[in-house]
SERO-4910 file (N, C-alpha, C, O; in steps of 0.05 Angstrom, whole numbers):
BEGIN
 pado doro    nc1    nc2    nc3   cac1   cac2   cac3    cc1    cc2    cc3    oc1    oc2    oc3
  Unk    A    441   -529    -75    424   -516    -95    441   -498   -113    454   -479   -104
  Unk    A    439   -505   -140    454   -479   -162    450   -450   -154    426   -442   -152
  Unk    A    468   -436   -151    468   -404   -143    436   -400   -162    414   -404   -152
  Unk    A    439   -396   -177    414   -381   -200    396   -391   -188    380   -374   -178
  Unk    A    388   -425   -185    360   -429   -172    357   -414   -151    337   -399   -150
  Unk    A    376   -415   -130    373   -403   -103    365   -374   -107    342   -368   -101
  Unk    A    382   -355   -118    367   -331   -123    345   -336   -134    331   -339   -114
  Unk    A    331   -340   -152    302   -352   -164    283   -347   -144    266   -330   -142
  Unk    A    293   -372   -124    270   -377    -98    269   -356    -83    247   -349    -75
  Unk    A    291   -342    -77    296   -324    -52    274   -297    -68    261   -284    -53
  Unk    A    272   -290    -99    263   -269   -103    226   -278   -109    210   -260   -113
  Unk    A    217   -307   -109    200   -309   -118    186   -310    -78    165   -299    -72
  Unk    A    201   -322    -62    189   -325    -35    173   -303    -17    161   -309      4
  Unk    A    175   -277    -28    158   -256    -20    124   -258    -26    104   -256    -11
  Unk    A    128   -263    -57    104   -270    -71     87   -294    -62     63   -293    -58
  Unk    A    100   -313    -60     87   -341    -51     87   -335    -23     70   -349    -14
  Unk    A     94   -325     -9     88   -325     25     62   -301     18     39   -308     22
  Unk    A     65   -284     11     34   -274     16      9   -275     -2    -11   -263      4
  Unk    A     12   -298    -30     -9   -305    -28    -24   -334    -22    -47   -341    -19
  Unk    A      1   -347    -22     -5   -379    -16    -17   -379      9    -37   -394      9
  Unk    A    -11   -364     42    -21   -363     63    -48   -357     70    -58   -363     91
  Unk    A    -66   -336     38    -88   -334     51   -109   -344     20   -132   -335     14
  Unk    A    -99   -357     11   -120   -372     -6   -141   -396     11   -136   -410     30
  Unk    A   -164   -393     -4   -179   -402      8   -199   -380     42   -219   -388     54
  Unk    A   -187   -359     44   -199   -339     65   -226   -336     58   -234   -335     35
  Unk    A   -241   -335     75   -278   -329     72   -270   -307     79   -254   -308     61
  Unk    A   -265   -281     92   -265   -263     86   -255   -251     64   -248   -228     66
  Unk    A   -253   -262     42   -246   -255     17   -275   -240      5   -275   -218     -6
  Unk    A   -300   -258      9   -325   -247     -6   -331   -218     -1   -345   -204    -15
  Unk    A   -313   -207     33   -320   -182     38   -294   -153     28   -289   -132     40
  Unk    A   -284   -165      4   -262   -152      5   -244   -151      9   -240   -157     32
  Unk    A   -217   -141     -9   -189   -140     12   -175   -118     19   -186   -103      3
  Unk    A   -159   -105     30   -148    -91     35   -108   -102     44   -101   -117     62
  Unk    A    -89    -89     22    -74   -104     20    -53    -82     29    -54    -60     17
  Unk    A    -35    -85     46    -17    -67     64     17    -74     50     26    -97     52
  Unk    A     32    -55     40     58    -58     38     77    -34     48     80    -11     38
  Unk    A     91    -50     74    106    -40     87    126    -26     73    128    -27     48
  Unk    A    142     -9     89    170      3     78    192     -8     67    191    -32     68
  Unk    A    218      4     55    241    -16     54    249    -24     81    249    -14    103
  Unk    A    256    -50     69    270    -69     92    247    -84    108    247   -103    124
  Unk    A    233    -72    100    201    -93    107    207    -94    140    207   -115    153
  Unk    A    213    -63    156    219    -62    178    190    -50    194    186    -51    218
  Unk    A    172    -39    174    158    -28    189    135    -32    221    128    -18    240
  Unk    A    132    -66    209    120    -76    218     95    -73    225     87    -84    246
  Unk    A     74    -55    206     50    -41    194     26    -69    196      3    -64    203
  Unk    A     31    -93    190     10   -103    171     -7   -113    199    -29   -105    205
  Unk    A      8   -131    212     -8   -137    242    -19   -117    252    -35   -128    268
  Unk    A    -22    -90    255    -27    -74    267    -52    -68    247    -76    -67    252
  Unk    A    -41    -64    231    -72    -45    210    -91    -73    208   -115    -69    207
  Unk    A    -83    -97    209   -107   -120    217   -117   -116    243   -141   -120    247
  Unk    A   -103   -110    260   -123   -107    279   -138    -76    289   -158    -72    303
  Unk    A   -125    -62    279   -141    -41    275   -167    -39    261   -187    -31    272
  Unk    A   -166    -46    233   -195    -55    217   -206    -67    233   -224    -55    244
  Unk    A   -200    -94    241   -214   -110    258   -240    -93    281   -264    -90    280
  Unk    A   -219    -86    298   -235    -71    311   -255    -49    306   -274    -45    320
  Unk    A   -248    -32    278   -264    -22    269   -288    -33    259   -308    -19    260
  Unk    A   -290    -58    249   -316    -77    247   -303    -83    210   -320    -90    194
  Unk    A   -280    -81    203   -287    -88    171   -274   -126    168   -256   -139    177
  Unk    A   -298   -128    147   -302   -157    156   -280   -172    129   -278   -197    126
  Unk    A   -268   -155    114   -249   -157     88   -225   -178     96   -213   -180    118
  Unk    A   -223   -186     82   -189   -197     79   -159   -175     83   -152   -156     68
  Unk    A   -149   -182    101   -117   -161    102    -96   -176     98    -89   -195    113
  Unk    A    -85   -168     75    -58   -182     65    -43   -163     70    -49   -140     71
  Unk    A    -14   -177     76      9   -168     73     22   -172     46     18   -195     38
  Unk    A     36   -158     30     48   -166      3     81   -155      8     88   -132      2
  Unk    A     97   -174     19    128   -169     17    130   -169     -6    117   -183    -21
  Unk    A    147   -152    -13    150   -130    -37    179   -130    -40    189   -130    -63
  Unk    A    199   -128    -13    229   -121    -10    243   -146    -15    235   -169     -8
  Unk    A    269   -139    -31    283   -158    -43    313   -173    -19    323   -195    -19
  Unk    A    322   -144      1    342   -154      7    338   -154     36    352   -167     51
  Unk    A    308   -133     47    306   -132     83    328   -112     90    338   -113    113
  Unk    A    336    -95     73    368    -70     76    350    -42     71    347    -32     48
  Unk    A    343    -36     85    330    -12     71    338      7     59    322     24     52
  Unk    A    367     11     53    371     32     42    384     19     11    393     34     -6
  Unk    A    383    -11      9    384    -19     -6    354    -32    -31    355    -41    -54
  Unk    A    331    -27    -13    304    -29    -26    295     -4    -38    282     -1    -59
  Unk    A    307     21    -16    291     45    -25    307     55    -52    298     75    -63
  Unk    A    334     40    -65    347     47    -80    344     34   -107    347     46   -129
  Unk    A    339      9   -106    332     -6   -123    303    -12   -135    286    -28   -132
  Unk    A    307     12   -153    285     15   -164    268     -6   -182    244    -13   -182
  Unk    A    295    -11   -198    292    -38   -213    271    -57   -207    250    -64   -219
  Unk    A    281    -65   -184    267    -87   -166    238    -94   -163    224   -114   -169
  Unk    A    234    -61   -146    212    -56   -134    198    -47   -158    177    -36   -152
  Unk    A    202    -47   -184    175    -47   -207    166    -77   -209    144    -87   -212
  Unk    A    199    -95   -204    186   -125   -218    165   -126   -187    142   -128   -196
  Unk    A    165   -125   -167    153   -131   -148    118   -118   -147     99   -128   -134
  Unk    A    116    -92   -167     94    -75   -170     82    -98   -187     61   -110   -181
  Unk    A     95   -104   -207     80   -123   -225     67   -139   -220     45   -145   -228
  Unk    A     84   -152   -203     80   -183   -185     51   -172   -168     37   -190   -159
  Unk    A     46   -156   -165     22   -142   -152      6   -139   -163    -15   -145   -151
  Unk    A      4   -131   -184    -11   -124   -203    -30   -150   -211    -55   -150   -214
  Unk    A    -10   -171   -213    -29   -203   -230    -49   -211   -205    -69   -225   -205
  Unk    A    -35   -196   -181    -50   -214   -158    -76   -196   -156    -95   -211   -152
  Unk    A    -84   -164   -159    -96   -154   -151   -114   -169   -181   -132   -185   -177
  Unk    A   -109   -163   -200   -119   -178   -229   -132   -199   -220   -156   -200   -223
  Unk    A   -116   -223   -207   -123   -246   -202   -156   -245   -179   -171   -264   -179
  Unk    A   -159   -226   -165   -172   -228   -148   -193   -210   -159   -208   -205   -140
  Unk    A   -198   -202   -174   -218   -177   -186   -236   -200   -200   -260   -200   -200
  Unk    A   -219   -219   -212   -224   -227   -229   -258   -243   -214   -281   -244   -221
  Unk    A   -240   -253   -189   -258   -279   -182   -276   -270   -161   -295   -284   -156
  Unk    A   -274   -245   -145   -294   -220   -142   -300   -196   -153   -295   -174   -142
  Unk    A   -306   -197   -166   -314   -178   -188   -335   -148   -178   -336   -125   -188
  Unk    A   -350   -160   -156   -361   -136   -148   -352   -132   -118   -369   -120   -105
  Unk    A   -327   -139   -104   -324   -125    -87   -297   -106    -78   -280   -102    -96
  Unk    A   -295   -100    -61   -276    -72    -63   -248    -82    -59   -244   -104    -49
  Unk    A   -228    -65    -68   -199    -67    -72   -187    -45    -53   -192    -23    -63
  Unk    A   -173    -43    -29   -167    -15    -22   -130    -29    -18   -121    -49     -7
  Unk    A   -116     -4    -34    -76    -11    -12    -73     12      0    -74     36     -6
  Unk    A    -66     -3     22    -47     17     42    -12     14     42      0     -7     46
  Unk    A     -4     33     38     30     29     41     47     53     54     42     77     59
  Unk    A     64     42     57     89     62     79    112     63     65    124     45     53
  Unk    A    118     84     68    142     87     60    151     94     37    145    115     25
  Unk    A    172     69     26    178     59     -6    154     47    -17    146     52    -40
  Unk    A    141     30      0    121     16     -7    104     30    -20     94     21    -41
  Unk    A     97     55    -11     75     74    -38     81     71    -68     63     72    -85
  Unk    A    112     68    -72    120     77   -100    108     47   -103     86     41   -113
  Unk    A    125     30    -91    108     -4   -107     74      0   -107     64    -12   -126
  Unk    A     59     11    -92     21      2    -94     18     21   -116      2     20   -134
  Unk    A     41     43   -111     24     65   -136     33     54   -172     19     57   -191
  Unk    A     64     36   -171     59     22   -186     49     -1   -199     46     -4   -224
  Unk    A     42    -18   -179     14    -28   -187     -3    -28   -192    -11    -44   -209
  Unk    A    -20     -6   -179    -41      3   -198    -41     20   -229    -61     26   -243
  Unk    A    -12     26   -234     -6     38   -257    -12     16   -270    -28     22   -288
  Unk    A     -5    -14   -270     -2    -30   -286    -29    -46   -293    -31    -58   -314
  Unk    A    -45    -45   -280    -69    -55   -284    -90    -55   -307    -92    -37   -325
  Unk    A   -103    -72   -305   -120    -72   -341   -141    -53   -330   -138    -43   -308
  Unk    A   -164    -48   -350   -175    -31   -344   -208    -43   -330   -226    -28   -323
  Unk    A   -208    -71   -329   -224    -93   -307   -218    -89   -279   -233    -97   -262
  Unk    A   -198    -77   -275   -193    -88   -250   -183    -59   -230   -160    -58   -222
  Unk    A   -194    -47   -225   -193    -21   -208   -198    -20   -178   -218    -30   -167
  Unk    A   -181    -10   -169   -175    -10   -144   -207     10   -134   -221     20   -152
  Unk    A   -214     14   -101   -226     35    -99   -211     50    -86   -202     56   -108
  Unk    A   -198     63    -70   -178     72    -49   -146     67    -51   -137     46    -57
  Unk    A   -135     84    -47    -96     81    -39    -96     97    -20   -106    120    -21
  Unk    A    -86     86      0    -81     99     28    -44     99     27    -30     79     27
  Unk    A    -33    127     27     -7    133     34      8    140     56      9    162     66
  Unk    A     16    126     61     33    136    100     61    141     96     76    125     85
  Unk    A     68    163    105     96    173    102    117    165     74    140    156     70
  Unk    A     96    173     58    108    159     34    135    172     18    136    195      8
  Unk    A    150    159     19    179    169      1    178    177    -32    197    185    -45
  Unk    A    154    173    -39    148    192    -71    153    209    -77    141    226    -64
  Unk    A    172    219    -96    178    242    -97    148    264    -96    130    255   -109
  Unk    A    142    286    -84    109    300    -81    100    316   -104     84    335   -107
  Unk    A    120    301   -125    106    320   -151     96    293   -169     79    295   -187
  Unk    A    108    270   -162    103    244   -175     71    251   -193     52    258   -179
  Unk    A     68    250   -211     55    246   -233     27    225   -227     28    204   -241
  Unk    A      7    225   -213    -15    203   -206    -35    197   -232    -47    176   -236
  Unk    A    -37    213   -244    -61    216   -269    -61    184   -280    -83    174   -280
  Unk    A    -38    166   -290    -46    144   -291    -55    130   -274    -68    111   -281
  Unk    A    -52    136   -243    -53    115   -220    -87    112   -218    -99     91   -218
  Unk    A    -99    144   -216   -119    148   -214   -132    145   -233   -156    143   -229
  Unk    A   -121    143   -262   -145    130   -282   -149     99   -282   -158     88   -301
  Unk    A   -138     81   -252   -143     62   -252   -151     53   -217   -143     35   -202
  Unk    A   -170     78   -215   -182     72   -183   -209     74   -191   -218     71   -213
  Unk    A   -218     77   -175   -248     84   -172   -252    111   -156   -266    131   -162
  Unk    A   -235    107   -133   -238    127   -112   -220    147   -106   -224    167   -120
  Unk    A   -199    151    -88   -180    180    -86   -159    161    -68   -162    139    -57
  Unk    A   -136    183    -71   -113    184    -58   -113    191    -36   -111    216    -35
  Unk    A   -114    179     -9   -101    193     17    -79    194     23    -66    173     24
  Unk    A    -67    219     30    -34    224     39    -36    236     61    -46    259     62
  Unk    A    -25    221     85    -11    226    112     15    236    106     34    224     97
  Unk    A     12    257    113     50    269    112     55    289    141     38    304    151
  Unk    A     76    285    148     93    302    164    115    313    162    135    302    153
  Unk    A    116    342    172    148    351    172    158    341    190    183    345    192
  Unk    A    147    324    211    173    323    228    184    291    226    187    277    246
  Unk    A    188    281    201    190    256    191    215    253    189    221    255    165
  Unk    A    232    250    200    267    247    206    279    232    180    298    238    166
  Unk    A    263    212    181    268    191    158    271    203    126    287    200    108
  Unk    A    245    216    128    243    228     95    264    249     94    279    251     75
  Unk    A    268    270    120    291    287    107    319    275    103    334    291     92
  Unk    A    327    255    107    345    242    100    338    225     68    359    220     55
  Unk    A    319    220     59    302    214     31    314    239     16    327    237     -5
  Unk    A    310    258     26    309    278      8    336    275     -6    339    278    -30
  Unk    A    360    266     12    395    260      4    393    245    -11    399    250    -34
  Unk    A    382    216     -4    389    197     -5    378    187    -41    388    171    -56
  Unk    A    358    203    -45    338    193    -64    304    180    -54    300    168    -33
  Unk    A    285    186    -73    257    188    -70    258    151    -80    278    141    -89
  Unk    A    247    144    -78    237    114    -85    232    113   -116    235     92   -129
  Unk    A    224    139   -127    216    143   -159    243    161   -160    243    180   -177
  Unk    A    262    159   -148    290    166   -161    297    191   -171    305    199   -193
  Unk    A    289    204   -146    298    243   -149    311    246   -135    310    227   -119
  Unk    A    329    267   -129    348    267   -106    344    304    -97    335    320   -113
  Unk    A    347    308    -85    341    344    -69    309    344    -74    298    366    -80
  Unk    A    296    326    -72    261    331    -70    248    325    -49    255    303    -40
  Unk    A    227    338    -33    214    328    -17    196    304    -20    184    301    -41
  Unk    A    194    294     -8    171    270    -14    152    276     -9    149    297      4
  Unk    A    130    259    -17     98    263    -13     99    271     16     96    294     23
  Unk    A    105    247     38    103    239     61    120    261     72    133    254     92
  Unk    A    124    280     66    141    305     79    124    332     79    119    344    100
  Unk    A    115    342     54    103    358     47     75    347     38     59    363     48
  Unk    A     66    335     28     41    326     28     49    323    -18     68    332    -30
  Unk    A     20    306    -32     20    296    -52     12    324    -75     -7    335    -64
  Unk    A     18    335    -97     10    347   -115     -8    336   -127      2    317   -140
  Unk    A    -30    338   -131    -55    332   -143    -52    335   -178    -46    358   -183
  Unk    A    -53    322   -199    -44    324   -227    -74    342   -232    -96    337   -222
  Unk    A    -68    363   -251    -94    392   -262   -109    369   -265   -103    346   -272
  Unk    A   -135    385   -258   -152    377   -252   -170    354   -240   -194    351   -243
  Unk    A   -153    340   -226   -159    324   -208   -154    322   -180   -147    302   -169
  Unk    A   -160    354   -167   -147    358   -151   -166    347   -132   -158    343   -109
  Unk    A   -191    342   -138   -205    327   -116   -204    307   -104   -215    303    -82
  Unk    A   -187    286   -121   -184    254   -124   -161    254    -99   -163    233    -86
  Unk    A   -144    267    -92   -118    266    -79   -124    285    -48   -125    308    -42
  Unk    A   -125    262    -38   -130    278      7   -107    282     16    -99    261     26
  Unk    A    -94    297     18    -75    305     34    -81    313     64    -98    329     71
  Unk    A    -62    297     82    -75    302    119    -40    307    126    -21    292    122
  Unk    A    -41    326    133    -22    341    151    -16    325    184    -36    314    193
  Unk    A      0    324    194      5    315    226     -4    344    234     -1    366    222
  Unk    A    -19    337    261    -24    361    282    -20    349    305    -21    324    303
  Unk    A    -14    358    331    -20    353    354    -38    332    363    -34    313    379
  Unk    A    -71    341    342    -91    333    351    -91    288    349   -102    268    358
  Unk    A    -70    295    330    -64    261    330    -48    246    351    -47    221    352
  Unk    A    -37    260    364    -26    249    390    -37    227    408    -28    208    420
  Unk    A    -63    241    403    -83    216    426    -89    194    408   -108    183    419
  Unk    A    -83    181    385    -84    161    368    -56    152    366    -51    139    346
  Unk    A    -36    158    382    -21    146    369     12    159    350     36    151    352
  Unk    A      0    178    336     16    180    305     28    210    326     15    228    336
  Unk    A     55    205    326     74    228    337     81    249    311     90    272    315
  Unk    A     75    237    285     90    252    271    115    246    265    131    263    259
  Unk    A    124    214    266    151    206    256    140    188    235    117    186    228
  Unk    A    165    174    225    154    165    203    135    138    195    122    134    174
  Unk    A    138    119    217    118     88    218    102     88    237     87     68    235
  Unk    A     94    107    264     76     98    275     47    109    271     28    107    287
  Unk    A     47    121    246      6    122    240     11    102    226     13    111    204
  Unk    A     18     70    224      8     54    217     -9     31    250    -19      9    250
  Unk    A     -5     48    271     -3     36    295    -36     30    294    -48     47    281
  Unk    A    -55      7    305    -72     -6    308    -96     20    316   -118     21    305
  Unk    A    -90     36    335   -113     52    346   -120     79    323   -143     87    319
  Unk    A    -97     90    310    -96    107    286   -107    100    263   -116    116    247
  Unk    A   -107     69    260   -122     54    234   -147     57    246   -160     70    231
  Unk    A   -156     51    261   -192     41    274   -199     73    277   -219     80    265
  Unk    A   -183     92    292   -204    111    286   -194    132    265   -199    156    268
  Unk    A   -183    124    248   -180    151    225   -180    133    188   -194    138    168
  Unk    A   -157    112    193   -151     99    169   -178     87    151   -184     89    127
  Unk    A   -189     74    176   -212     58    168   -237     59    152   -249     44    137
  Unk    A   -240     89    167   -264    106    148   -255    107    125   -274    113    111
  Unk    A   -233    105    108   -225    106     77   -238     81     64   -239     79     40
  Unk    A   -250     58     84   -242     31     73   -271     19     76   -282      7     57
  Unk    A   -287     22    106   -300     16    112   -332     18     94   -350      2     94
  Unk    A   -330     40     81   -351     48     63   -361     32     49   -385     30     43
  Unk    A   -334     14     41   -337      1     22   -340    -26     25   -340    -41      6
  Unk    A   -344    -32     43   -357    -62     40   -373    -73     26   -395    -64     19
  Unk    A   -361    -99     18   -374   -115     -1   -400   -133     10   -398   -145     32
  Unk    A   -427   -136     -7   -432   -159     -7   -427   -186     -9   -407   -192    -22
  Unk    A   -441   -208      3   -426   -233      4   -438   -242    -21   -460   -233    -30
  Unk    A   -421   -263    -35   -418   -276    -55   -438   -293    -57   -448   -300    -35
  Unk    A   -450   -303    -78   -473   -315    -93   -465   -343    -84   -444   -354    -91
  Unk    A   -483   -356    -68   -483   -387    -52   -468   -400    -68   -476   -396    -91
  Unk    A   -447   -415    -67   -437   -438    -85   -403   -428    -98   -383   -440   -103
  Unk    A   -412   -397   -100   -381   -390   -109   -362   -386    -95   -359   -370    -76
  Unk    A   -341   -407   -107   -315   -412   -103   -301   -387    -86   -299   -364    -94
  Unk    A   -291   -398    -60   -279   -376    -40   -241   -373    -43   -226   -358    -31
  Unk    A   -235   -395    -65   -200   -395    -64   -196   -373    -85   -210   -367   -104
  Unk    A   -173   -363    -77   -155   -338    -93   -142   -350   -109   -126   -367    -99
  Unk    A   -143   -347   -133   -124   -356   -157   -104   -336   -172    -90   -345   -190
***
């Protein structure tokens, strides 16, 4: 295979593995909820928050959307470049699916780096197609990041899980934020700045103790763990369930 095709495939195979796998889903009529892991696509988040919803009773579609270009994490969280073409690539799909459910709900969950890609996604979106919910987990954003566009293309609010005792992000702070600051705390450290006057739209949840018995220690990937989704994540999502679709209409994702 010519070098160029091969890169081609290798950068387009993220995209086509997560939506070609769930076209055609009947849980599509109830919604989706679409999960993108951290750099290096190490988190291993998405099985877990499916079966966490699950158990919570939400009857939606859960995608995974690989997003990471190289599986190097300190080479995803750097490459900024990338991870916009990859926001984009998100963007047509969430587009694509608004399109052909039109009245039911949109929620992303992401970790990590993965916030900067969902939050740029929904930056990119037409003004048809609005998300209701972004759920943030230990997110590497820089915590002053700018949301006012993100949120003039939701419906609903920002949740931010953050911890200080996130080992990972204080090393972020050296290394660089995913939106490309360097000596800044991240969201997922200190929690998200709310843009004037929309300070209602943006939930900020602190780690306590009291999360221990779910699960979430307060490091940086495990409140994505299955029992933390069902009893805390879920209620962001569950609200929102959709009605089922009008007899006859078409259940494939285009």
């Amino acid at each position: 295979m010519h070098a160029w095709s091969g890169y081609k495939w290798f950068c387009l195979f993220p995209l086509l593995l997560s939506l070609g796998c769930q076209s055609g889903n009947k849980a599509a009529i109830h919604g989706i909820t679409i999960y993108l892991d951290g750099a290096g696509n190490w988190g291993g988040g998405g099985e877990e928050l499916r079966r966490g919803l699950r158990a919570a009773g939400y009857r939606g579609l859960v995608e995974q959307y690989l997003w990471t270009t190289s599986f190097n994490p300190l080479v995803d969280q750097l490459n900024i470049v990338a991870a916009k073409i990859r926001a984009h690539a998100l963007s047509g799909r969430i587009q694509s699916y608004r399109r052909q459910y039109p009245n039911t709900s949109i929620h992303l969950v992401a970790l990590s780096a993965g916030t900067g890609v969902a939050t740029w996604a929904v930056e990119a979106l037409n003004e048809d197609s609005k998300i209701d919910n972004m759920i943030l987990l230990g997110s590497s954003l820089s915590h002053d990041y700018d949301m006012t566009h993100a949120l003039a293309h939701m419906k609903g609010k920002i949740y931010v899980y953050y911890s200080p005792h996130d080992c990972v992000l204080e090393k972020v702070r050296i290394i660089g934020t995913i939106d490309g600051k360097r000596g800044v705390d991240s969201a997922g450290y200190i929690g998200l700045t709310a843009p004037p006057g929309l300070e209602d739209r943006v939930v900020n949840t602190a780690w306590s103790r009291d999360w221990l018995q779910y699960g979430w220690t307060g490091a940086h990937s495990d409140c994505t763990n299955a029992v933390f989704v069902r009893k805390e994540i879920s209620r962001h999502i569950l609200s929102e369930q959709a009605p089922a679709v009008a007899q006859g209409e078409q259940l494939a994702i285009r």
